[in-house]
N, C-alpha and C positions, 0 to 999 in steps of 0.2 A: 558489447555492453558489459560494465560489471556484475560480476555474480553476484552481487546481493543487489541490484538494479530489479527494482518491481518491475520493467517494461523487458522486453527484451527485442530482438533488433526482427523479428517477424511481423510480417503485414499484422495490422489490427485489428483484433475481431468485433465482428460488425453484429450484433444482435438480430436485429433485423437485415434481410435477406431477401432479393427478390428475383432471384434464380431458381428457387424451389429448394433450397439445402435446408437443411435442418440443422439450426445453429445447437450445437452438443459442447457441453461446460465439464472434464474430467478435472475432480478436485479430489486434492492428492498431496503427502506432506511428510513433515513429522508429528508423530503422535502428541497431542498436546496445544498444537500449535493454532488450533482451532475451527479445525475443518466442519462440525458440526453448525457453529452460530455462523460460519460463512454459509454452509448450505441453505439456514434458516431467513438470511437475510437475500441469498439469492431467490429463494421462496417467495418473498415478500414483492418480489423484484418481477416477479411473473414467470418465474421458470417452474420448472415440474423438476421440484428434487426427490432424490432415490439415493438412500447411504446405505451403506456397507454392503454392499452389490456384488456378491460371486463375480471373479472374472470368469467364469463360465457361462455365465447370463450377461454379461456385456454386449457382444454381439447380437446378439437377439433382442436388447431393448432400444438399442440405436438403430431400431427400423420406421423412418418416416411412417405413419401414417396419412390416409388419404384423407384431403380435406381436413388436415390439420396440420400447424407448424411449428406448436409450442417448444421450445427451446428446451432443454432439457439440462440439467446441471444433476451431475452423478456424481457420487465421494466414496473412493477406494482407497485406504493402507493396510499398513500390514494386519490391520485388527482385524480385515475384509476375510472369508472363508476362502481358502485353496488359493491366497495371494501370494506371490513372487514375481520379484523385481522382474526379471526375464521374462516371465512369462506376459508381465503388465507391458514391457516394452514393445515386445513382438504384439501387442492386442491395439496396443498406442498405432504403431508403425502400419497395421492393416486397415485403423479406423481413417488415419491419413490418405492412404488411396482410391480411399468414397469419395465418390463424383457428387453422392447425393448428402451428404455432410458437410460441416462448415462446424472443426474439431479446434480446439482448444485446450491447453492445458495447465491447470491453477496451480501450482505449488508454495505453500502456508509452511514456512520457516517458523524458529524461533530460537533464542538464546538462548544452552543449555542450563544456566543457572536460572531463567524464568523458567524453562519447563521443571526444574525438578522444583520449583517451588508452588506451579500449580496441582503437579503431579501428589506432595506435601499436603498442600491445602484442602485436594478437594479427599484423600485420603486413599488416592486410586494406586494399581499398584501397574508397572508399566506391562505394555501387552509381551515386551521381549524381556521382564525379568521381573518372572513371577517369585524367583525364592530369590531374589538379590536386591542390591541395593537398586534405587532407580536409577545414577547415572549412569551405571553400566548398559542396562538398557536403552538409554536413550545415545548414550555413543554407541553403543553395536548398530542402532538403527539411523543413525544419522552417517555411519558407514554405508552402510546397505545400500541409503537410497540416492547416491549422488550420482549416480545414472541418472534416476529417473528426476532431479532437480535438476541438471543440465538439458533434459529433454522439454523441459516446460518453457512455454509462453510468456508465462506470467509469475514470478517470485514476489509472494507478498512476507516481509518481516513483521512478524504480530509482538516482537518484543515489546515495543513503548506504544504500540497502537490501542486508542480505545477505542471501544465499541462502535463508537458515532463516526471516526477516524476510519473505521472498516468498514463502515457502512457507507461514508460516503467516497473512498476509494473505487468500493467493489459497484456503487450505483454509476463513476466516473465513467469508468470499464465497460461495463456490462447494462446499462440502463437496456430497455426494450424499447423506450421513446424515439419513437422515427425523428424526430425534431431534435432531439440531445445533438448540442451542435459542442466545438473545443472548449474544457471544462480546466479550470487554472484552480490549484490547490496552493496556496501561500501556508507557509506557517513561520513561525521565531522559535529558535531553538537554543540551547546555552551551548556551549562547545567542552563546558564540565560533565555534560550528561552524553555528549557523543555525539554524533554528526548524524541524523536523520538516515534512515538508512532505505528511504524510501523515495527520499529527494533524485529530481533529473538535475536540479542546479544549485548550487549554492552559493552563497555571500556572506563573505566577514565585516561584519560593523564595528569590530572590538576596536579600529585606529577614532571613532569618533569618540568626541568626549565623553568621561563618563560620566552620569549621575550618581554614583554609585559613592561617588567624594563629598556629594553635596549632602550637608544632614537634612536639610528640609525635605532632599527628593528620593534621599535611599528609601523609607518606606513605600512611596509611589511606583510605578508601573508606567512604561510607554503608553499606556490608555489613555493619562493623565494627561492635562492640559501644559502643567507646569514641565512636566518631562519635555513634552513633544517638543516646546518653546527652546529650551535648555538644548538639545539634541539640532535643532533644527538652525540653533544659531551658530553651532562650532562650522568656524570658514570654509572649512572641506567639505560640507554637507550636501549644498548646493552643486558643485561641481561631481561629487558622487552620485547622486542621484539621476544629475542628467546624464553620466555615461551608462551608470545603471540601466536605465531606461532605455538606452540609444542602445546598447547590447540586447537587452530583451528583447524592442520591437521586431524586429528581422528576424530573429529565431522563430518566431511561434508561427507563421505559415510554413516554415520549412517544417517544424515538426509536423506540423496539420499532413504536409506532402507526406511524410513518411508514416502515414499513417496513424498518429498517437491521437488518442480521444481526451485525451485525461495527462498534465503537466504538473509536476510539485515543484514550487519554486520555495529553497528554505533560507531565512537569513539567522546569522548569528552571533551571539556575543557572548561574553565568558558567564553571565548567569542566566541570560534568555528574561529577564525582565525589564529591560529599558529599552538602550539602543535596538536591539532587536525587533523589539513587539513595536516601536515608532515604524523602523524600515518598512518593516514587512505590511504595516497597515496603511501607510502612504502608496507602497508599490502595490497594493491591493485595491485600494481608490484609485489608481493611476488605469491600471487595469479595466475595470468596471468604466471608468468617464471613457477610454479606449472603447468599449462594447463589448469584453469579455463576461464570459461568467465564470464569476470566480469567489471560492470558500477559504476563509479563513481560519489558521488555529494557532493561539500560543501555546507550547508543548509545556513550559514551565510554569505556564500560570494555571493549571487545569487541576493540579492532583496537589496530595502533602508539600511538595517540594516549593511548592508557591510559599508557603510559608518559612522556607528559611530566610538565611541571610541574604539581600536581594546584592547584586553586584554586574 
């Protein structure tokens, strides 16, 4: 799989367990990148979280108790006491060969120019450069840890993700709900802001018409009735949609087979407010009348950037 691929190509971890293992969540990253409000929302989620945890007390708290099986979700970086990459690897690599475990591993990305700007904002100074500037910090540490982001599970990018977007990725994943059956994420995305970097599949819409020419429709949005019409009637529409769809169905049992619980499917166009946001909310109702369940987001209609020039 690609290295910035939220999934990675290991069996999937199953929350629920009925071998007796104790399903264990090691959440782990770059600094910044938001390993706390993940632990908080895995929290929410029914796990028993525990942050900044000595790797010297690692082993000692990954021990099943009797008559219980609460899940456990743990958060270790460099901030953690007596932490090194080596030493986390070899502690990783031991928890792996427990019979009585069922180990996972979360690794929380982000783009160096959003980290130095939360790092900015909240006015924190980084834990690897305390008398320096922060990027240096954050590349000495984004060096360090590409070990242990090649050893993870699971790679989430928290660049353009918001909070609802993390939460309901991390619930896709990780629910505890016995019944949580395959969960289909849609969203529309502009291809000016950069290609999703969280998506398993993508689709370009920029060859259909635009609205983007029409004065009456450039302010509107694919939500619109008038767009959907406009979009819906360029000749190609019809015939992309049915291949669309004809490619999609047959994938998603194979995914199921290979274990993924959670699929992002993203479409795009050069601004992420028309073409897009139509595709993605047809192939989202397409989905649902199919029996999927399945969530929806437009990435460009959500924050400032909804407000510029629509195209």
């Amino acid at each position: 799989m690609p290295a910035n691929s939220i999934f990675s190509s290991r069996p999937e971890f199953t929350a629920e367990v009925d071998d007796g293992r104790m399903p264990v969540l090691l959440v782990t990253g770059i600094s910044g990148a938001g390993r706390s409000t993940t632990l908080k929302i895995l929290e929410d989620l029914g796990y028993e979280a525990v942050d900044n945890l000595p790797l010297t007390l690692l082993p000692s708290l990954v021990v099943p108790s009797v008559g219980t099986s609460r899940p456990l979700a743990i958060g270790i970086d460099v901030r953690t006491r007596d932490f090194g990459i080596k030493q986390f690897l070899k502690e990783i690599d031991a928890l792996m060969t427990r019979t009585d475990l069922e180990l996972r591993v979360v690794f929380l990305d982000c783009d160096d120019e959003v980290l130095q700007r939360r790092f900015t904002e909240t006015r924190r100074r980084h834990p690897l450069a305390a008398d320096r500037p922060v990027m240096d910090g954050i590349k000495h540490e984004r060096r360090s840890v590409v070990p242990l982001r090649d050893k993870a599970d699971l790679v989430i990018d928290t660049s353009q993700l918001a909070l609802n977007d993390l939460r309901r990725l991390l619930k896709g994943q990780f629910a505890l709900d016995v019944e949580a059956s395959f969960a289909i994420f849609v969203m529309s995305f502009s291809y000016r802001h950069g290609i999703p970097r969280e998506a398993d599949l993508v689709f370009d819409a920029r060859f259909l018409a635009n609205p983007h020419y029409e004065d009456e429709l450039r302010p509107l949005t694919g939500l619109d009735e008038q767009v959907a019409k406009f979009v819906a009637n360029d000749p190609g529409f019809a015939d992309f949609f049915q291949s669309l769809t004809g490619l999609i169905d047959p994938l998603l049992p194979r995914f199921q087979n290979e274990g993924k619980s959670y699929l992002t499917i993203a479409v795009g166009c050069t601004g992420g407010h028309h073409r897009s946001v139509f595709v993605a909310e047809k192939l989202a109702s397409w989905l649902r009348n199919s029996g999927k369940h399945v969530d929806i987001m437009h990435r460009e209609l959500r924050g400032p950037e909804a407000t510029d020039q629509k195209r």
